[in-house]
N, C-alpha and C positions, 0 to 999 in steps of 0.2 A: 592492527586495524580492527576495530570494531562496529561490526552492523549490525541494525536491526530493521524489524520489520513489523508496522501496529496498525490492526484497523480500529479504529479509535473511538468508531459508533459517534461522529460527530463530537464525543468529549461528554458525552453523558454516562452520569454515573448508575446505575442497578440499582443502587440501595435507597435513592430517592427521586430518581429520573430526571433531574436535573445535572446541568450545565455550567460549572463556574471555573473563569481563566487559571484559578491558582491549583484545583484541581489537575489540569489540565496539565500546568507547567508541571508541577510535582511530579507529576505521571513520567513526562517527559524526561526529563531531569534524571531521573532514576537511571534510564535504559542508561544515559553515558555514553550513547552512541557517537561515533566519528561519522557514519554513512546511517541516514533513518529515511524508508521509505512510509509512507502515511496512507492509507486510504479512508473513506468515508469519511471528508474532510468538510465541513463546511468556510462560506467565507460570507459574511453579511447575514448570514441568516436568523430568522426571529428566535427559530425555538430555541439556536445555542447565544442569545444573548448579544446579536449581530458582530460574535469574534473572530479576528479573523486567526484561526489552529494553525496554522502555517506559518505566522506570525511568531506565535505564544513557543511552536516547538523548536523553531532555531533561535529564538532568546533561552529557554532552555538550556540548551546546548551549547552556546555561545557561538553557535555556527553561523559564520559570514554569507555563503550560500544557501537558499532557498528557491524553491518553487513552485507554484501551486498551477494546478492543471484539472480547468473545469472539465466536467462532462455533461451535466444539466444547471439547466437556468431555472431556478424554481426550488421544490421542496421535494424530496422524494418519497414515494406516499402518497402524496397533495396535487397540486398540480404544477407541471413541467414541463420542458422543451429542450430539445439536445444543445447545447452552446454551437455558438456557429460562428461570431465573432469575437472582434474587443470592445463592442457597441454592446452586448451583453453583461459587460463587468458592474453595468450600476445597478445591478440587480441581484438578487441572494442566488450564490451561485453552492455546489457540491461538486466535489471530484477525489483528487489525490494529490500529493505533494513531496516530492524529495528534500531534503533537508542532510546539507554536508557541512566540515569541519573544511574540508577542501576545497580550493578554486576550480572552476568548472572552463572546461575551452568551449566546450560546446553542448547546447541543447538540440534536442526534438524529440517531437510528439507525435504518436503516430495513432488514429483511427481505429482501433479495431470492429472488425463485424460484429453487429448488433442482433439478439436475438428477436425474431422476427415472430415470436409465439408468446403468450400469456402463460405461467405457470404457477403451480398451489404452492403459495410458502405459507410457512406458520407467520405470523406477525404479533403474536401476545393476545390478539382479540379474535384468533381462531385460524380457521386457514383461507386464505386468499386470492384468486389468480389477479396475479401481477404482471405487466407488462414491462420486462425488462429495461432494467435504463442503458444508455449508451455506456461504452466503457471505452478508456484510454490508456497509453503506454507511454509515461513519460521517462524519459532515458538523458544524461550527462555523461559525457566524457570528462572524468574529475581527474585531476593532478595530485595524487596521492606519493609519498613517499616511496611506491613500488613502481612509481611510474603514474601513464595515464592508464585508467581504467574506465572504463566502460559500465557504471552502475542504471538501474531500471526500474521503475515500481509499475505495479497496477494492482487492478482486482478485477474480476474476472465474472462473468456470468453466473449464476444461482440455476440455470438451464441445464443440464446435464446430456454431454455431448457438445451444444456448443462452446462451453466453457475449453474445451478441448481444441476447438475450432480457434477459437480466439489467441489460445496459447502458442498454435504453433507459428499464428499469425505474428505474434508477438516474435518470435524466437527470431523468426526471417526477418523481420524489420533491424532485432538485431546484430544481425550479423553484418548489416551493413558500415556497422559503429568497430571503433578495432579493440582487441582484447587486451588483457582479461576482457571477462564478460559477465556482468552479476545481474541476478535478477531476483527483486524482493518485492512479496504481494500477498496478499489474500486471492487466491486462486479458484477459491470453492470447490477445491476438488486436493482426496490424499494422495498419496508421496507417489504410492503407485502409479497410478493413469499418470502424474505430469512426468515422473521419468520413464514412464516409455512410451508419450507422446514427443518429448523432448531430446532426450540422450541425455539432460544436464545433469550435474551430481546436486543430491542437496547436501548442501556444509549442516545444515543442523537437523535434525527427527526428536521432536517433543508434541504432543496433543496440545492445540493453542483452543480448540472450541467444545462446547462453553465454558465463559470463564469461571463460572461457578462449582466445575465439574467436569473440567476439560478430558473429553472421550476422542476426538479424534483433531487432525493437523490439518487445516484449511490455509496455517500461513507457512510461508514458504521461503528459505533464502538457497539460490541457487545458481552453479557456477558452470560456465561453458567447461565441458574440460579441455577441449582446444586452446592451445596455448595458457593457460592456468597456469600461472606463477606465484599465488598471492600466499603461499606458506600452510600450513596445516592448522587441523581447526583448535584451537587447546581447549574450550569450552563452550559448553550450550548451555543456555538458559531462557525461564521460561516465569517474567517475574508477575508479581498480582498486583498491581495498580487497581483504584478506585474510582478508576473509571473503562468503561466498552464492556458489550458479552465477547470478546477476544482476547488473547491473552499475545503480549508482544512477545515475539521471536527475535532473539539476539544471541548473534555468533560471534565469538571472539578468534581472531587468526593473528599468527605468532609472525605475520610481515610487518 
């Protein structure tokens, strides 16, 4: 079984800040993955050329399963509004998206607390106070050859401490789901603070940010050790795609 995990920056490339589908797929293509969690996905939107990445990465893959799970209706940056419905779908939406090789029995999406404060990020045109976007936890229970599992993506707060907040939010929502248990995301936060905010093991440790010079691991794939049967990790990698400042996290496991 093989996973990964890529925030995607929308599909935009660094070297000339645009946006093009076969980029995109190629990227995709590459990881090989059976289970890919996606964050900072667009779908309709202007600046990546109204396509929809969710789309492009399970043609990729040739993966039957997909899903894509807004968090804002708008542009992020620009101007926005947290999704509330499916009356919001005809408009450029951003979120996250799982994307499997497996049949899925079941979905849900869960809510996490929103950070409620402005804070200074870099943005390329200096530093900022931003108003945190909404963030979500979408999770499938897939039918995998080990059985059903239990896989998750999100990404997580840029806030520090809340990011912590949300995560263990995250954890409890899954445990309501049955094991194994996976969880793959941009977390915005290293290995440390999530396991021992967590208890969960990470299956992989490589520096995913930035991708031009990756110093430290903001992406994360990790496993409840509670009930954990899905085999040992035989290898990690950490490949450089031509597109995102994030570098995808992909674990290979010997089930």
């Amino acid at each position: 079984m093989r996973l990964a995990t890529f925030n995607l920056l929308h599909g935009r490339s660094l070297s000339d800040g645009t946006v093009h589908a076969d980029r995109v797929h190629a990227a995709i293509a590459e990881l090989d993955a059976d289970i890919l969690g996606l964050q900072e996905v667009d779908r309709a939107q202007p600046r990546s050329g109204l396509l929809d990445l969710t789309a492009i990465a399970a043609d990729a893959l040739g993966a039957p399963t997909h899903r894509f799970a807004a968090a804002i209706v708008g542009t992020p940056g620009e101007t926005w509004q947290p999704w509330r419905n499916d009356d919001d779908n005809q408009h450029p939406l951003y979120g996250i998206a799982l994307v499997s090789r497996y049949p899925v029995r079941q979905w849900q999406i869960t809510t996490l607390p929103a950070a409620p404060i402005r804070s200074p990020v870099y943005t390329g045109d200096g530093i900022r106070l931003l108003k945190d976007e909404p963030r979500v936890l979408l999770a499938a229970v897939l039918d995998t050859p080990a059985g059903p599992v239990t896989v998750a993506t999100t990404h997580l707060s840029f806030v520090p401490g809340w990011n912590l907040r949300q995560l263990r939010h995250a954890v409890r929502a899954l445990r309501n789901l049955p094991g194994p248990r996976l969880l793959l995301g941009d977390l915005n936060m290293p290995t440390g603070p999530v396991r021992a905010a967590t208890g969960w093991r990470p299956l992989g440790k490589a520096p995913t940010y930035p991708s031009f010079g990756p110093r430290a691991q903001l992406d994360h794939i990790l496993a409840d050790p509670r009930g954990y049967d899905l085999g040992r990790v035989v290898q990690v990698s950490t490949p450089r795609p031509t597109v995102s400042d994030h570098l995808p996290l992909i674990v290979q496991l010997d089930a």
